[in-house]
C-alpha positions in Angstrom: 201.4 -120.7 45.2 198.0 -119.9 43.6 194.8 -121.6 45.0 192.0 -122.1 43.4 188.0 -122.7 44.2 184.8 -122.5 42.1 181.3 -123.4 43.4 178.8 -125.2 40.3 178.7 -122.3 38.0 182.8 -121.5 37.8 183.6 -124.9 37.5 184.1 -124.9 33.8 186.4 -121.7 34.2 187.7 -122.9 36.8 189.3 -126.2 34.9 189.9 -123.7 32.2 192.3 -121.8 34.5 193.8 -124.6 35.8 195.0 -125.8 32.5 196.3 -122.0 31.3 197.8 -121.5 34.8 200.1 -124.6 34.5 200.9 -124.0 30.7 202.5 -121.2 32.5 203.7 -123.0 35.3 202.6 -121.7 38.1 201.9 -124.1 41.5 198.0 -124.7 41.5 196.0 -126.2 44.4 192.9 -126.7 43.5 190.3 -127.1 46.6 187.5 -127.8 44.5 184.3 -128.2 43.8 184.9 -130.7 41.1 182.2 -131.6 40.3 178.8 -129.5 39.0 176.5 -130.9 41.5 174.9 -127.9 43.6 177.4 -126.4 46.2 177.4 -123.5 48.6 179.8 -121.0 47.5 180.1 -119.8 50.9 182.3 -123.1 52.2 184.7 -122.4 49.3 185.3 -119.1 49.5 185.7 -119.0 53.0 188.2 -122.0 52.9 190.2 -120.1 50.0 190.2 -117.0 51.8 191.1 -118.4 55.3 194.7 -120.4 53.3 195.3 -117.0 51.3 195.0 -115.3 54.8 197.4 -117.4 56.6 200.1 -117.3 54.7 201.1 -114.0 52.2 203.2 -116.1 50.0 199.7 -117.6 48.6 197.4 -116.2 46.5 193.9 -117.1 45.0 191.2 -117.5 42.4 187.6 -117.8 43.4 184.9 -118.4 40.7 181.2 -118.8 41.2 178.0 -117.0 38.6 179.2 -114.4 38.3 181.5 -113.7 41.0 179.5 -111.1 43.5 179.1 -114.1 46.1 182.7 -115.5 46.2 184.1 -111.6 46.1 181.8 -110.9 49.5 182.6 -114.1 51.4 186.4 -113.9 50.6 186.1 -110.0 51.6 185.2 -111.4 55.3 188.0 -112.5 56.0 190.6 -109.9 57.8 193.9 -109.8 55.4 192.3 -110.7 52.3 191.5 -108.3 49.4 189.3 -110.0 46.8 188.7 -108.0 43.6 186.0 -109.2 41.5 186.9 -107.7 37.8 186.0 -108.3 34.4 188.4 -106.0 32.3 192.1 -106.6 32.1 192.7 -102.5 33.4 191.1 -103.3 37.1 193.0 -106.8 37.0 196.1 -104.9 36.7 194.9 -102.3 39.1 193.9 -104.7 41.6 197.1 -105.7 42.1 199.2 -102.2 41.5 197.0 -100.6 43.9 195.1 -103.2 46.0 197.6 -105.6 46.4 194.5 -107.7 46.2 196.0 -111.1 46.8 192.5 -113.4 45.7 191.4 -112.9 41.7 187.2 -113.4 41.5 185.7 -113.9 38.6 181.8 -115.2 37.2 181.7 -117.6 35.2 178.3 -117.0 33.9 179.9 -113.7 32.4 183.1 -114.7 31.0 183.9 -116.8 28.4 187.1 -119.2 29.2 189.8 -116.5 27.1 188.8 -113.4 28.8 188.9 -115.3 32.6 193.2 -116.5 31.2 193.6 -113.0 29.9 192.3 -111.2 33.5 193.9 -113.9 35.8 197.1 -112.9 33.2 196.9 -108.9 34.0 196.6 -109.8 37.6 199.2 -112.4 37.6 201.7 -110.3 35.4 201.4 -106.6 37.8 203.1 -105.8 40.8 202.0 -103.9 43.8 202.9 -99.9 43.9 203.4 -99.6 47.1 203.9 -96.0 48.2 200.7 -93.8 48.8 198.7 -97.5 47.8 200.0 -99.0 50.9 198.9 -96.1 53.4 195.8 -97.0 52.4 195.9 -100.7 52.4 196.8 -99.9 55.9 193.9 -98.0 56.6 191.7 -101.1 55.6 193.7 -102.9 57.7 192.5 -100.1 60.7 189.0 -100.8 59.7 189.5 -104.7 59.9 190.9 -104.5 63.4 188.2 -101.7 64.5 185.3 -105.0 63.5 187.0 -107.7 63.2 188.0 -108.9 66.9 
């Protein structure tokens, strides 16, 4: 299951995404904003992050300007491994050696075919393992060390 979550300025690739990520029929939950009033991207982030966290079946997409916001939120929460990217090379890395399990992208920066075609490299990779996951389990060490 992917879930999804924009603030005001990802909300147009955000419905873009929606529509290319169930022409390919993946299982979307959208938790919003829907609407292009004003929002805090903080209280979607954190929200997306928290459900990606809980259970590592899920995975998300977070959208806001231009990303940086939604990437730094998201990164707060322990288990989670938000990569902010804007080539389809480090959309494909963040999943072969990141296993970064929530996508952010801005989108102020990206027009609607670039965002499919990154969400597409991130979707389409697999995680490495190997030497990637001693390290993913040294982040984990640093989560524990500040994160009680």
């Amino acid at each position: 299951m992917i879930i999804i979550a924009s603030d005001h300025g990802g909300l147009n690739l955000k419905d873009a995404l929606l529509s290319y990520l169930s022409r390919r029929g993946f299982e979307v939950t959208d938790i919003g904003t829907n609407s292009s009033d004003s929002v805090d991207y903080p209280d979607f982030g954190q929200k997306l992050a928290e459900m990606v966290a809980a259970d590592p079946s899920r995975s998300g997409i977070l959208i806001c300007g231009t990303g940086i916001g939604m990437s730094i939120v998201a990164n707060k929460v322990p288990g989670v491994r938000a990569a902010l990217v804007t080539d389809p090379f480090m959309a494909s890395m963040a999943k072969q050696h990141n296993n970064a399990n929530v996508l952010v992208l801005g989108g102020r920066v990206l027009d609607e075919q670039k965002a499919c075609d990154l969400a597409g490299a991130w979707l389409d990779a697999s995680f490495e393992g190997g030497r990637h996951q001693n390290r993913l389990d040294k982040i984990t060490d640093v989560e524990n060390k500040y994160c009680k």
